[in-house]
N, C-alpha and C positions, 0 to 999 in steps of 0.2 A: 947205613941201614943194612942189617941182615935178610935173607932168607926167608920168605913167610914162611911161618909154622900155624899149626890149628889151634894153639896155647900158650897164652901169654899171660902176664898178672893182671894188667889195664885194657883196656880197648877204649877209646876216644872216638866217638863217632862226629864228624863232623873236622874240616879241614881249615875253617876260619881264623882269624887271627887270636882265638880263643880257645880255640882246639891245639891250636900249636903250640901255644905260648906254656899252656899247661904239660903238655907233650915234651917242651924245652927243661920244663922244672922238672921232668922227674926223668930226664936222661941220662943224668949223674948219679944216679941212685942203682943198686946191682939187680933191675929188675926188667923184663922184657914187654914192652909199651908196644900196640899196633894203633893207626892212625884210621880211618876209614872214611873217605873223601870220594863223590860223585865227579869231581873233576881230573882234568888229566896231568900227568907228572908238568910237562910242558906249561900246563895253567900256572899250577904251583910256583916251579920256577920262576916266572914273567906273567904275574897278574897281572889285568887288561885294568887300568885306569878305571874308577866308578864313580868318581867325583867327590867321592867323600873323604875331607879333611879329621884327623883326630888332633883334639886337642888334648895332649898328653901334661898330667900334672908334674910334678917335682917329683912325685913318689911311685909315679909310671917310669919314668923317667932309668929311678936308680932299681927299679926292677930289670926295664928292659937290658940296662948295663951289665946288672949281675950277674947275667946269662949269654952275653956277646949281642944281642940281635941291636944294643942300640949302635954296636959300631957297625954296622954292616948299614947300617941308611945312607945314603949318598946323603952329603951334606949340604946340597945346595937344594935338598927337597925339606930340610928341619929350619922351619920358620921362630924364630923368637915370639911370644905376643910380651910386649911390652908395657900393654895400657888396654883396659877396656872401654868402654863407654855405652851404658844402654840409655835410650831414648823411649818416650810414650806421646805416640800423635802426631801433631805437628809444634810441638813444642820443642825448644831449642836447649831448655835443661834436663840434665843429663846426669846417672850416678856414675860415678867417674872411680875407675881403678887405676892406680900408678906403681907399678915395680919398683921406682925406685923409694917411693914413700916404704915401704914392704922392704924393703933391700938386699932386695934379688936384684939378679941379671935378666929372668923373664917371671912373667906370672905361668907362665907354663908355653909349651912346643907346640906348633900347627907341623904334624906328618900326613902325607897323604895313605889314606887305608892300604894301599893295594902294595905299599912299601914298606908296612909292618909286616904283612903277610910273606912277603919275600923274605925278609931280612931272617923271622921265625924261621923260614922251609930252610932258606943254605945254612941256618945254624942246625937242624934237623938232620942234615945231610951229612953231617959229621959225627953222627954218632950211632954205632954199629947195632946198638943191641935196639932201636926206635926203628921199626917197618910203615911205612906209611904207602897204605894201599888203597890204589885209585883208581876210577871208573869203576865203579862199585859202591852200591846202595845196599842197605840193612833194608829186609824183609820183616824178620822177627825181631823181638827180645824178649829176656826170659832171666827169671835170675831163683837162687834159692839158697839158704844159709851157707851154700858152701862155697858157690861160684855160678857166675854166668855165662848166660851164649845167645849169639848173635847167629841169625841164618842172613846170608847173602844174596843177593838175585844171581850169583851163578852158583846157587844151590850149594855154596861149600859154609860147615860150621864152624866158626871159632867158640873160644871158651876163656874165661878169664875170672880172677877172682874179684875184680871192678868195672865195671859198663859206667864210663861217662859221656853223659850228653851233651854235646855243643853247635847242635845243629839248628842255630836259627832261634828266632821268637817266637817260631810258628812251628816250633820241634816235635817231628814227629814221634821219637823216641817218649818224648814227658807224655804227648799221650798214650802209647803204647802203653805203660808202665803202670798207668793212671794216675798219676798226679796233677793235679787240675791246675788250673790258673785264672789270674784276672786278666783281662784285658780290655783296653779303655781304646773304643777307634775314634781318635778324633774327626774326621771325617774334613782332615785337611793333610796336605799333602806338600813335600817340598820340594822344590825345581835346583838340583846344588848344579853350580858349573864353575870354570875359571875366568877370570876376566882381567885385561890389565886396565890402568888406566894412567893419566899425563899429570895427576898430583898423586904426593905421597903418605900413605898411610900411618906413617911414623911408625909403623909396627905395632897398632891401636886395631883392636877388634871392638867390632860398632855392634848393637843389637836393636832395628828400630822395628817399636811395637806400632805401627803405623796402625788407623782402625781400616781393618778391612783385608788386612796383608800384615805380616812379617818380614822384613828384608835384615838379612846377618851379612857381616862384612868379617872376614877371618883372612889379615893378615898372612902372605907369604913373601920369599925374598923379592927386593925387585917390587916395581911399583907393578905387582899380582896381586891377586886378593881371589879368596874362595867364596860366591856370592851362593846364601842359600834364602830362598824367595820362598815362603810359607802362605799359601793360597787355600780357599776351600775347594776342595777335588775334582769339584765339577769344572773348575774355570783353569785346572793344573796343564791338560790339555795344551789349555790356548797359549800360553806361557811355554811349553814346551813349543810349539809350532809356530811362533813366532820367527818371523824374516831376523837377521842376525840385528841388520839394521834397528829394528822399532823395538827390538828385544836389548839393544843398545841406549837405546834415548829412553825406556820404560825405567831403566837403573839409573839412569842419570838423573829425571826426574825424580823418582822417589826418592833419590840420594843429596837431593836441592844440590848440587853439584861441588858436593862434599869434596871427591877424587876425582873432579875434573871430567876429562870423557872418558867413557868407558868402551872397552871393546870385549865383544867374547872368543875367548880362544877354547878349540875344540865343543865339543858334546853337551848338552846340557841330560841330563838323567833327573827321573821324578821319583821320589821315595814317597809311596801312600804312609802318616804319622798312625801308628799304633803301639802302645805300651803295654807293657805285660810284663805281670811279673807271679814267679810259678809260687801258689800254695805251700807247696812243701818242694825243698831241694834234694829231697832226698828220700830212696826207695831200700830196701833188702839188696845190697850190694851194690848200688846202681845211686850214681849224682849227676848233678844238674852245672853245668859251670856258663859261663858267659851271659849271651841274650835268650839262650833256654831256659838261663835262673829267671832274671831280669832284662828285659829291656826295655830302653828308657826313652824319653820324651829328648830329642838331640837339644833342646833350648839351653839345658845347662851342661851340657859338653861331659855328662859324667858315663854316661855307657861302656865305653871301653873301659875306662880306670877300673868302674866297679868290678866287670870282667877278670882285670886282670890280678887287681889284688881278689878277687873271691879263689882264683885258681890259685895264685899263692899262697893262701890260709890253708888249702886243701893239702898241697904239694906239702906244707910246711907239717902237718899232723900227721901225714904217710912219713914223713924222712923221721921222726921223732920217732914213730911206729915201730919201723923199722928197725932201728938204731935201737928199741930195745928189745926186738924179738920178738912187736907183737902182730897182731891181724891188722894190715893197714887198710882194709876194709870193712870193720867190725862195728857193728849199728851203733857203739857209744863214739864211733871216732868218727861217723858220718853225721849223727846228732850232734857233735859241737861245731862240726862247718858248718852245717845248718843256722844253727843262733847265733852264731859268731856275725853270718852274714845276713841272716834275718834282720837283727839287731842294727845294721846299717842299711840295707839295701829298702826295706819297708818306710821307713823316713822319708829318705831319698827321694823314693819310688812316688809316695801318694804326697809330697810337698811337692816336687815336680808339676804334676799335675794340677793342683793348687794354684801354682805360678799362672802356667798354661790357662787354665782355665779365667782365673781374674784377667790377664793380659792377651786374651783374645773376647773380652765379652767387651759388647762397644753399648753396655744400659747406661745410663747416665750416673746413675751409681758408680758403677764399676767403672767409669773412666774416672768418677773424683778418687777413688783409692786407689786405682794406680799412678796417679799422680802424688798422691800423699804418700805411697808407697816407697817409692824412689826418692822422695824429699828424707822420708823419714830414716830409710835405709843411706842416704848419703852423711845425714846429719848426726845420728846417733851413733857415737863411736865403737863400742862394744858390736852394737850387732854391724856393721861394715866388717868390723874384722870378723867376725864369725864366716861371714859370707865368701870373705878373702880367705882365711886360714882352707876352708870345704874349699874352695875352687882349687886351689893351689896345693894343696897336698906339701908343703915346705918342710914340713919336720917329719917325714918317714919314718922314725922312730918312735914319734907321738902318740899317743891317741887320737885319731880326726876331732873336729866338734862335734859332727856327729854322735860318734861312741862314745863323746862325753855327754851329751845331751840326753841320749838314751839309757846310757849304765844300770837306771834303776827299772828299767822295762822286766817284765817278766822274762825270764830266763826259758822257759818252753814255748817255741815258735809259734805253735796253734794259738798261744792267749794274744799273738800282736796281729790283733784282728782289726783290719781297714779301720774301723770306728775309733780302737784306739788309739792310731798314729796318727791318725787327721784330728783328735784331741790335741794330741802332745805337739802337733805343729802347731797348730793355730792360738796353742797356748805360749807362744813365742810372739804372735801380731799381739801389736796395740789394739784396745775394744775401739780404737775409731773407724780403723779401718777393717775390720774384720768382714771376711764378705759371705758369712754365712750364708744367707739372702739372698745374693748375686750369684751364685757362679750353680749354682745346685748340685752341690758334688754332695 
């Protein structure tokens, strides 16, 4: 890391493992990157544990490689998931995913967050022309067809011909800038901790839609598991302050003694569930990357991925930019990150939801179609694999199903309005189970 200077090309506001990752992609490039992060170098270094597990696909995977950070994970923290298994109730069937039917080695990696984030900063740390400046928050922003700028709380300006945002789902920047968003609170909330226990997971990440509660089981080495407990908010609390003990036999119970006993090791942390995803990604010199663009409902594990490949679509049309001499921040080259990842992340974003919303309503309806749901989704071959191919990210080179599902969407962002991608999902469910009705989304 060089020198601050008051001008640079990019300015990356926000320190997250989103912030960096994008900060990593464009450190090879002959251009002067600042980072701008409220916490301290010291944080950076040695994040404080938060209890949140990523599950990284196949195609996170050979990103993270491409850039060093995935060698830098200590390897007894990179969990295989080898098999899934979601459950609905207290029913004992199950849609069952198998690696080795797939034939892989995992369906994808359990890393803990606060180990990506590390791994990002000492690859960051290597590289001279990237400043990453901390203890310090943005005041202002401001941008105009030529370039932007940033005022600091210690009153000093930078300027740069890119301002991107990656500060959070609740990003202050998007709304400085005005670009609005949706955001859907579910008004439940998740209890994540560690736990071990005296049977073995086989390396099987469990999801049971219990009525009334949520319990996910996410495999890591060692008979550990990352237990994350989905409660309505008011009662998140009580689960948090829970004696270790009754907080102990409450999982064992709910888990009909699936993993034997269970123990909690260190912290439990409660994460209030809010989704959001930004309107527009993109301003007059100025982008949105990570949980600023989107962020996502954790149930299907895709947050980070989307994160990280939207920063690589970005990095990937600057390095092109570049490489021919043109404006790598020029509104026709911000409009195709835009619908490139409009075009996936909107799907995603309001099927998610979707999910959520049938497999937390307990009408008597909506519990027979999530049970026809998972029969149907276990039985029907084509769409299991669809479901498998999206989770799993295997052919990085491919088109997702996603971006094959959507291809024929309108190509200008403003027309993939909420109505029509909850269309184009729904035109994916069988009319038996369709929960128009049910879930009132």
């Amino acid at each position: 890391m060089s020198d601050q200077s008051s001008t640079y090309d990019v300015l990356i506001i926000g320190a997250g493992p989103a912030g960096l990752s994008f900060a990593r992609s464009l450190a090879d490039l002959p251009i002067r990157v600042a980072v701008i992060e409220r916490s301290s170098s010291s944080i950076l270094a040695d994040p404080p544990e938060d209890g949140r597990e990523i599950a990284l696909t196949h195609q996170s995977v050979e990103l993270m490689k491409a850039c060093g950070a995935w060698q830098r994970l200590p390897a007894e923290d990179v969990s295989p998931i080898e098999g899934a298994k979601v459950f609905d109730g207290d029913s004992s069937y199950s849609l069952d995913f198998d690696n080795e039917k797939e034939q892989l080695e995992a369906l994808g990696y359990l890393v803990p967050n606060h180990q990506i984030r590390k791994a990002y900063y000492e690859e960051l740390c290597q590289h001279d022309h990237v400043d990453i400046i901390t203890e310090t928050t943005v005041e202002e922003v401001s941008t105009d067809e030529h370039s932007g700028q940033i005022t600091l709380n210690n009153g000093a300006t930078l300027h740069a011909k890119l301002i991107v945002a990656a500060d959070t789902r609740f990003s202050e920047m998007r709304r400085k800038m005005g670009l609005s968003a949706t955001m859907r609170d579910f008004s439940r909330s998740a209890i994540v901790c560690r736990m071990e226990h005296s049977e073995s997971h086989q390396q099987n990440a469990f999801e049971c839609f219990h009525y009334g509660r949520t319990t996910a089981i996410l495999p890591m080495n060692g008979n550990r598991s990352s237990i994350v407990v989905t409660v309505n908010s008011r009662d998140a609390q009580h689960f948090a302050e829970m004696s270790e003990a009754e907080f102990n036999q409450n999982i064992e119970q709910q888990l009909n003694g699936l993993l034997g006993d269970m123990r909690l090791l260190g912290k439990r942390h409660v994460y209030p569930l809010v989704a959001v995803h930004a309107n527009q990604f993109v301003g007059r010199r100025f982008a949105l990357i990570g949980d600023a663009a989107v962020g996502m409902h954790p149930v299907t594990a895709h947050g980070f991925n989307l994160g990280l490949k939207g920063q690589a679509t970005l990095a990937k049309l600057m390095l092109n930019a570049i490489a021919e001499g043109e404006d790598f921040a020029s509104e026709e080259l911000l409009k195709a990150y835009e619908a490139e990842q409009m075009r996936t992340t909107r799907v995603i974003y309001y099927g998610t939801n979707l999910v959520v919303g049938l497999f937390t309503n307990e009408s008597t309806a909506a519990k027979l179609a999530r049970k026809a749901t998972l029969r149907l989704a276990n039985n029907i071959a084509p769409l299991k694999q669809l479901i498998t191919d999206s989770l799993t990210e295997k052919n990085p080179d491919k088109p997702s199903p996603i971006q094959e599902l959507t291809s024929h969407l309108p190509p200008v962002p403003e027309q993939l309005s909420p109505a029509t991608v909850k269309q184009k999902f729904e035109s994916l469910i069988p009319d038996a189970i369709k929960p128009r009705n049910i879930l009132g989304l």
